[in-house]
N, C-alpha and C positions, 0 to 999 in steps of 0.2 A: 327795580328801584322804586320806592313810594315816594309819590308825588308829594311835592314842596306845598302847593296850596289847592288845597278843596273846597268846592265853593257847592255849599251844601242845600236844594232849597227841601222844604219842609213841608207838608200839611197834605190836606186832604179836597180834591180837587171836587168830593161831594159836595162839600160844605161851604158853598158860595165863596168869600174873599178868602176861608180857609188854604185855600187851593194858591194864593198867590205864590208861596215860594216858588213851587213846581214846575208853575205858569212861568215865573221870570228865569228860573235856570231853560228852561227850553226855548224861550227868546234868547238869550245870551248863545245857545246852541246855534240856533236858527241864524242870527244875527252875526255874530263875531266869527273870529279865526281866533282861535285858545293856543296860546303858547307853551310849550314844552314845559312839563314839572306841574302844570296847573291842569286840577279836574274839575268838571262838571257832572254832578250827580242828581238827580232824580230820589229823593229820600221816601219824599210820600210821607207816610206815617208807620214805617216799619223800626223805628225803635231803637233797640239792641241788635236789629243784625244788621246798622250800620257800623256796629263798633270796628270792623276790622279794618275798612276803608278809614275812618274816624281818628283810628289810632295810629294809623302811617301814615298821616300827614302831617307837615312841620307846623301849618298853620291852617287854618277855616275860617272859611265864614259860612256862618249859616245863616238861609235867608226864608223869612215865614213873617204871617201876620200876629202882630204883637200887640197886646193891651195897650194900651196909655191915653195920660188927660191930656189929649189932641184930637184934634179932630179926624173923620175919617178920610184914611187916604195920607195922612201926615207919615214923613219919613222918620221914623226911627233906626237909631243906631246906639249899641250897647257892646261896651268893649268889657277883655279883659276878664276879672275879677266879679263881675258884676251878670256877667252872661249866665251861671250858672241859677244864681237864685232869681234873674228876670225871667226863664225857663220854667222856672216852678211857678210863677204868679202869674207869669200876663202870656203865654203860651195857648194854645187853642186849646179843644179836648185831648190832641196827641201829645202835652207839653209832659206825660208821666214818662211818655217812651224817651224824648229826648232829655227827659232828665236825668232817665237812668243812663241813658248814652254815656253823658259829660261823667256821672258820677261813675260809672264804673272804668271809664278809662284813665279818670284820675287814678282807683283805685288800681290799675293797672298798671300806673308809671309810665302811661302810654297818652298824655294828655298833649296837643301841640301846644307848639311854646306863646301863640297868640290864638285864638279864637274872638269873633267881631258876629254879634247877629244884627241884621239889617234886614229891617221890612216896614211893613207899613201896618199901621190902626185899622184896623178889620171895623167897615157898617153892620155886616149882615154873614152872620157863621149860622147858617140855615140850610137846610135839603136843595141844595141847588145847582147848578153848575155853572151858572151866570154870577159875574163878579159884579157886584156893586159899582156905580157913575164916579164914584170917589175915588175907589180901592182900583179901577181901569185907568182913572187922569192921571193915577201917582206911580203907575209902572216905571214909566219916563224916570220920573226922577229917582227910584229905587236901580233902574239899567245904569244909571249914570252911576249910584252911591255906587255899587259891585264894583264895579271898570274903573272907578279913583281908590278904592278900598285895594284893588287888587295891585294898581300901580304904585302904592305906594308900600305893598309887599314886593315892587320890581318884575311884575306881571302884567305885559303890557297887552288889552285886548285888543284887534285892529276888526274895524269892520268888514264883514265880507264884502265882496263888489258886488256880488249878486244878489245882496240880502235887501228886500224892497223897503220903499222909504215908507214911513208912518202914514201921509195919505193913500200910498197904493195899499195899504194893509186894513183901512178904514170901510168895514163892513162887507169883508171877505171873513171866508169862514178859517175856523184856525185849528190846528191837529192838536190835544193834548192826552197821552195815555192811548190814543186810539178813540177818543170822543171829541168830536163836532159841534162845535155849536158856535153862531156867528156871535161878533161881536156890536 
């Protein structure tokens, strides 16, 4: 059975704030308990051979750092009709792969009936692995946007009881992809 809602993050965890999708689908991981029908995926920057996942789901969101005149770290959210060509303009360096994602599942008939991208105004898309002071203080508020985004597709996340609070996690080191590096 394909999952009703995929909650997609994006980019490339070389490329300093580039890497926030990835980063916040694996908090959501770490943090929550996922309820039945709804997936958490790891995209990275692989493109088209997300489309299969992509395409059996009723609904997505996909979550990455995104252009806009806001400041860094500001929450964006773009729904709808609109997602496809903010993909193509304010998208990192992997905004070709997921454009052709969206375009070719449309052209497939295989498009979910909602798609929502939610991320944040990327400082610094540089050789890094270190997120930017901005693009770090706005996770918070991007964990929150997913978790009301996803409730109000009737997707309820609960936090785990084990998952440690935001000070025990303050300058402990953190696992992404199998790289280390504190925060």
């Amino acid at each position: 059975m394909p999952d009703e809602l995929l909650v997609l993050g994006l980019g490339n965890l070389l490329l300093g704030d580039d890497g926030l999708g990835t980063a916040a689908v694996a908090r959501l991981e770490r943090e929550y308990d996922v309820p039945a029908g709804m997936r958490l995926a790891d995209g990275g920057t692989l493109g088209l051979a997300l489309l299969g996942l992509f395409a059996e789901s009723k609904h997505a969101i996909l979550v990455d750092a995104v252009r806009a005149d806001a400041g860094a770290g500001s929450l964006v959210r773009i729904d709808g009709e609109e997602v496809a060509p903010a993909v193509r303009e304010r998208l990192s360096p992997h905004q070709v792969g997921v454009a052709d994602l969206l375009d070719a599942a449309r052209l497939m008939d295989s498009y979910p009936a909602s798609v929502t991208l939610l991320g944040l105004v990327p400082e610094k898309m540089e050789l890094s692995l270190e997120r930017s002071d901005a693009v770090e203080a706005g996770l918070d508020s991007l964990i929150e946007a997913i978790v009301c985004e996803a409730r109000g597709l009737g997707y309820e996340l609960s936090p785990k009881k084990n998952a440690a609070s935001r000070a025990d996690r303050a300058g402990s080191f953190v696992r992404d992809r199998g790289v280390q590096h504190e925060r």
